[in-house]
N, C-alpha and C positions, 0 to 999 in steps of 0.2 A: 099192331098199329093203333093209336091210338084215338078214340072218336068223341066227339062233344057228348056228354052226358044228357037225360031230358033236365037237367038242372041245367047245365050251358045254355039248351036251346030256349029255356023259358028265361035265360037272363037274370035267375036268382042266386045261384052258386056268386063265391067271391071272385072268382075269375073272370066270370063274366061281365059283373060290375066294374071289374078294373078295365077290362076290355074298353068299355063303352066312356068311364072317366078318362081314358089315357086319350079318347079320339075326340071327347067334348073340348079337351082342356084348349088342343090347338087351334080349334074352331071358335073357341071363346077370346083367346089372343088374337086370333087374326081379326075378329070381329069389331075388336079398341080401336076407336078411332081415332086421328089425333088431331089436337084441334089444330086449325087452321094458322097459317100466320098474322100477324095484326098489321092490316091495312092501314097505309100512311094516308092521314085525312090532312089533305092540303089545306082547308079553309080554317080547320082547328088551328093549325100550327100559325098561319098567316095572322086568324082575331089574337094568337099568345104575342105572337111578336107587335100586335100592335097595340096590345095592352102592357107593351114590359115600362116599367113607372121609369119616370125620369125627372128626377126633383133635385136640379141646381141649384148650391146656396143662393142665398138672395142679395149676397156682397159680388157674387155674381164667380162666374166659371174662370179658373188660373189654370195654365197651362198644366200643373202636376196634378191639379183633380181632373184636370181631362184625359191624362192617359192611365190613373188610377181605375177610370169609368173605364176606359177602352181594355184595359190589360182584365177585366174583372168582368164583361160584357160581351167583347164583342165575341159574331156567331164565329169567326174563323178560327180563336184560338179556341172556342167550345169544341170544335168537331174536332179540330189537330188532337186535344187535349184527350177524346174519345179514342181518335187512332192511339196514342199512346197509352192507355191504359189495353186496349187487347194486345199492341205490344210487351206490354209488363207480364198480363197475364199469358202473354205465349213463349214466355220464359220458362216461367214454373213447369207447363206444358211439357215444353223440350227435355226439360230436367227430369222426368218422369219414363220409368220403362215400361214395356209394354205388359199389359195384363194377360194373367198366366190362364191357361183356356182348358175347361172342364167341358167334358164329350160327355153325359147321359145318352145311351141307346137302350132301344125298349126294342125285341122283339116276337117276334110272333102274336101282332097286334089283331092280324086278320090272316087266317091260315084253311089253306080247304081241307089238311089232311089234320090238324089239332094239332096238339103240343102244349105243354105247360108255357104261358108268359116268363119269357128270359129277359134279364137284366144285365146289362155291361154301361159301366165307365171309362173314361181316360182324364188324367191330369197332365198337363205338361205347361212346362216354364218357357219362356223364351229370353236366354240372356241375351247379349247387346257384345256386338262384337271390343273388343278391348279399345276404348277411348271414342265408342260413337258418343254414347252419353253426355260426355264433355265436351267435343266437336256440338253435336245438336243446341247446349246450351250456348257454348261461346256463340253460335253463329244468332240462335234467337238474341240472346245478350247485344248483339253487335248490331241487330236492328233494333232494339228498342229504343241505346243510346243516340243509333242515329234519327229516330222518330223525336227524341227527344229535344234535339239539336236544331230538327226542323220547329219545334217549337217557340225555340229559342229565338231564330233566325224571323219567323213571322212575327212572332213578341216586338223582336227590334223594329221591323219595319212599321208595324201598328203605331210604336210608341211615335216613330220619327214621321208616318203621317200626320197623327195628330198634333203632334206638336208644332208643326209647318202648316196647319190646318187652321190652327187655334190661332198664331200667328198671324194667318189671315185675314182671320178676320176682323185683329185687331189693328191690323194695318188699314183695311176699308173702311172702318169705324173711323180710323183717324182722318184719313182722309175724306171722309162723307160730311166730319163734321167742319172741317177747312173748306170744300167747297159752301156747304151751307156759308158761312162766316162772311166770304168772299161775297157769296149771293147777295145778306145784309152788308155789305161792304158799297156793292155797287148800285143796290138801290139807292143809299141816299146820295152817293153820286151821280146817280140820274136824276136825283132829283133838286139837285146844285145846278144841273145842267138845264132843267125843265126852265128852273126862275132865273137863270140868267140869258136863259132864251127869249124870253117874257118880256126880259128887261131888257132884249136887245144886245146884252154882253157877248152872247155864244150865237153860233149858227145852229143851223137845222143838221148841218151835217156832223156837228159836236154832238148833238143830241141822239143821233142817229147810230151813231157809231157806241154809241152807252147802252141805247137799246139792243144792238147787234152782241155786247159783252154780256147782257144779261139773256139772251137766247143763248149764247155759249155754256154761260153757268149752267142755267137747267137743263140742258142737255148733258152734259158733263154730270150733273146729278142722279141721273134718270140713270146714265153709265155706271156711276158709280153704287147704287143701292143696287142693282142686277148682280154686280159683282161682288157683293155683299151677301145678296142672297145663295148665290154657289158657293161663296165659301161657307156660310152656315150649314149651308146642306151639306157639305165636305165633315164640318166638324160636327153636325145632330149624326152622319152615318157611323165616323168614330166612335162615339159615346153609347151608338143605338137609342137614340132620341129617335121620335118622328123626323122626316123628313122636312115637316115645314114646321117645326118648333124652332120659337123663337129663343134663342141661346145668349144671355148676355154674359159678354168675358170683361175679365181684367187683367191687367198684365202679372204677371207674375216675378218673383222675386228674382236676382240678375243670378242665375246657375253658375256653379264651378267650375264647366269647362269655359263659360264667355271669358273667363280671367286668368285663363291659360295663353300661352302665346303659341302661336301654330309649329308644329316644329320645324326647324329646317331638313332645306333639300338633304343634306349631312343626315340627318338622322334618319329620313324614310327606311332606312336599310333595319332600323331598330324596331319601326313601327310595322313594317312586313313581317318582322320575326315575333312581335308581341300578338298580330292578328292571328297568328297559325292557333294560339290555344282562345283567343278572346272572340273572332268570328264564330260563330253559332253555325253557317254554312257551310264553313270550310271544316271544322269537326264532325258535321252531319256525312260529307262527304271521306272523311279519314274513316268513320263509320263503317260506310259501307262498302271499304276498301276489307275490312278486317274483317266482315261479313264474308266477303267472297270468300275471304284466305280463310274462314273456317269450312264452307262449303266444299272447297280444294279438300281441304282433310277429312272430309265426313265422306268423300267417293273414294278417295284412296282406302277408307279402312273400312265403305259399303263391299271391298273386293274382298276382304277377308272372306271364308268360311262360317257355317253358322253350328258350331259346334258347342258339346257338352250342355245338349238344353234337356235337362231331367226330365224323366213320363212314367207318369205311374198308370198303370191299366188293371184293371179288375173286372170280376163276372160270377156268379152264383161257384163258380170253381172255385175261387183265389183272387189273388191279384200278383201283380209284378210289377217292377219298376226297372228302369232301368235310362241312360244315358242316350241320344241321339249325334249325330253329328252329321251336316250338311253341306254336300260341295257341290258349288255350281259351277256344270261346266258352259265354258266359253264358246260354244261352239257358233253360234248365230251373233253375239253380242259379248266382245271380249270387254266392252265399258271404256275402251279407248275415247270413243265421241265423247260418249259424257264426260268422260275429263277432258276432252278440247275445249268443250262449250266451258265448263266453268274457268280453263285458263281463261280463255278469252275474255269471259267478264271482268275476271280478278284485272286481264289488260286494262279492257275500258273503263274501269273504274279508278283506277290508277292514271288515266290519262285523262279521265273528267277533274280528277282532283288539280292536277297540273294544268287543265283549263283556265279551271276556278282561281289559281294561284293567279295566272296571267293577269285574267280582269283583274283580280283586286288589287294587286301593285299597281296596276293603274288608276283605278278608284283611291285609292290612297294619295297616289300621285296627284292629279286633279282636286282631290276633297282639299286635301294642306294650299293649292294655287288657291283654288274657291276660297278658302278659309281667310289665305292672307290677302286675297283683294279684296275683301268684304271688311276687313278691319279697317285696312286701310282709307275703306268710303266711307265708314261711319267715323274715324277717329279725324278725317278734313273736314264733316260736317259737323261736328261736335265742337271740333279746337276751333275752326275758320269762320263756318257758316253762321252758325247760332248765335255767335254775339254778335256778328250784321244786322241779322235776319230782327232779332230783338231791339236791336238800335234805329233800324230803319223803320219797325213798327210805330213805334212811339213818333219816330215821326211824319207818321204816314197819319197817323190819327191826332196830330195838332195840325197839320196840312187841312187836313179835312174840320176840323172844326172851327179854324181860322176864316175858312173858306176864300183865302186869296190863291190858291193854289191853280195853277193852270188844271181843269177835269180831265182832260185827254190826260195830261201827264200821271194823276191821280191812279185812271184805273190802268195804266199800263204799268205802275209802280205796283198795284195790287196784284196785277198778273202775274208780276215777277214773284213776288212774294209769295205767292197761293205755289208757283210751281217749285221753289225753295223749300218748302215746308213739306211738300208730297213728296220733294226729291229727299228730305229728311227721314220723311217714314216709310220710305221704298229702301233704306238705305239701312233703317234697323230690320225690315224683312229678311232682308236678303242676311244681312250676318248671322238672323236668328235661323233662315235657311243654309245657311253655308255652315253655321255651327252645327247643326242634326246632321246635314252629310257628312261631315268632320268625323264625329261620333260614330255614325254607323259606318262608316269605311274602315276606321280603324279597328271597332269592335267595342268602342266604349259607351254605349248607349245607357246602359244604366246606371254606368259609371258616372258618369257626367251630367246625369239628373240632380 
């Protein structure tokens, strides 16, 4: 039998060294600490966001720098942008087989009866049953494009906020500056009505009723700069401006699809079929129709066997190698569920997509009505309106500087005038808004920039 030597027990012999390093080493691994993870400090990230610069030319903000700023800033497509990169990266991932696994055993570390320290290994492979590989990739692959597609899809919608945003606010601009005008319109009309009150020409109640139009103005001012300021803050949130930065816009140059004509009812059948590859949505969702279907074939071929995985084994004897193979039996879990559960998905995702298809033939539907009654309102006040509107000015302001004009008559002509003009520039809103749904229903958002 064999007994520790007085070298063993004094810990000088090489045995006994190794003895003592074999028992430090794992004491010394377990002992690494790891560091912690990194705490999200809310107040940092809140001073970055409200230090991010935002410096509008000084010819002032056009609707294609405002969604160049939005597609290039804002946080939503940042984060999307993020999920899609560990998408990409969980491609490569999938595409990768599993690492081949090396056994060190050490023993007779601690023995009461001694023994020489013995040494044994094992090596062995784990291959991938025939076509998981390819399954695993296709299915990563099939979510990334569809992360990718959700990108696309917020992309559109960002651009078509902003640009309905932008819009805005040059629509309350115009209008703020018409009410203004009107304002200086009906002061000196009241004050046509003051001296001819004076003079006895006019009544109290002529003058009364000028004062009463000039409390309407201002108030209608007060309205309209409120709704000026929501829409700024509509389009500083696009861009990522502060909230109460002051944004000046200009119109922008007249886009390629305003000079398209809308299609007809006739062709929606065209325009549904060109959606299917131009929606961002509805690809995101074909997506993860083909996700499923590789899922479906990653559990039909998880049934396979786990055979032919190489092992090599050794020990102060020898070594050996040799081939393994694996069969699991069914007995508690033949894997039937889990392939109900992934039909089942492949169902519902195949039935979200045909959801998806619903709404948006209808949104197509509606965008081309939208589309063509918003032409229609701008192209009666363009062709009709505007040479009136311009005709009756001029003589609304020889009226007024003639001063034989009845004043009641004056500001109720001005009235009209003020609401022609606002109904003018509610009238370009609306087609610059009916043109972005246009666009986005059918898929042509950046098309038609």
């Amino acid at each position: 039998m064999n007994r520790f030597t007085a070298a063993e027990a004094r810990g000088s012999c090489p045995a006994a060294r190794m003895r003592r390093g074999c028992i430090a080493v794992p004491l010394l691994l377990a002992s690494c600490a790891v560091a912690p993870p990194a705490a999200l400090d809310e107040r940092a990230l809140l001073d970055e966001l409200r230090a991010t610069p935002f410096e509008p030319p000084d010819s002032g903000l056009d609707p294609d720098h405002a969604v160049a700023l939005a597609l290039a800033r804002h946080p939503d497509l940042i984060a999307l942008r993020g999920r899609l990169e560990v998408a990409t990266n969980a491609v490569a991932e999938a595409s990768a087989w599993r690492n081949p696994e090396f056994r060190p055993s050490l023993g007779n570390l601690v023995s009461t009866v001694g023994g020489p320290l013995s040494f044994a290994f094992g090596f062995r492979c784990f291959l991938p049953a025939p076509g998981e590989i390819d399954a695993k990739t296709a299915q990563a692959q099939a979510f990334c494009d569809q992360v990718a597609a959700e990108v696309a899809a917020r992309e559109a919608a960002i651009v078509a906020q902003t640009r309905i945003a932008h819009a805005s606010v040059v629509r309350f601009e115009e209008e703020l500056r018409l009410a203004e005008h009107a304002r200086s319109f009906q002061a000196r009309i009241a004050e046509l009505i003051t001296a001819r009150v004076a003079a006895q020409a006019a009544t109290g109640f002529d003058e009364a009723l000028a004062m009463l139009r000039g409390v309407e103005l201002a108030d209608e001012l007060v309205v309209l700069q409120e709704r000026l300021d929501v829409a700024r803050t509509d389009l500083a949130s696009g861009v990522v401006a502060a909230p109460g930065a002051a944004i000046h816009v200009k119109r922008g140059a007249r886009r390629n699809g305003a000079l398209l004509p809308a299609a007809t009812a006739s062709e929606e059948g065209a325009l549904e079929e060109a959606a299917l590859s131009r929606r961002p949505d509805l690809r995101a969702l074909r997506h993860r129709y083909d996700g499923q279907q590789q899922a479906l074939a990653r559990i039909e071929r998880g049934l396979w066997p786990l055979f032919l995985q190489p092992e090599l084994e050794g020990d102060h004897d020898g070594h050996s190698a040799g081939l393994q193979a694996g069969f699991e039996i069914p007995l508690f879990d033949d894997g039937d569920a889990l392939l109900r559960v992934e039909e089942a998905r492949a169902r519902e995702a195949r039935d979200a997509y045909i959801a998806k298809l619903h709404v948006v033939r209808r949104e197509i539907h509606v965008a081309r009505l939208d589309r063509e009654q918003a032409h229609r309102r701008q192209q009666h006040q363009q062709e009709r309106v505007l040479p009136l509107l311009e005709r009756a000015e001029v003589q609304l302001r020889a009226a007024l500087d003639a001063g034989e004009q009845d004043a009641l008559d004056l500001l109720a002509f001005e009235a009209r005038l003020l609401d022609a003009r606002r109904a003018m520039a509610g009238a370009r809103f609306e087609f610059e808004r009916a043109l972005v749904g246009y666009e986005l229903a059918t898929g042509v958002v950046f098309e038609g920039a």
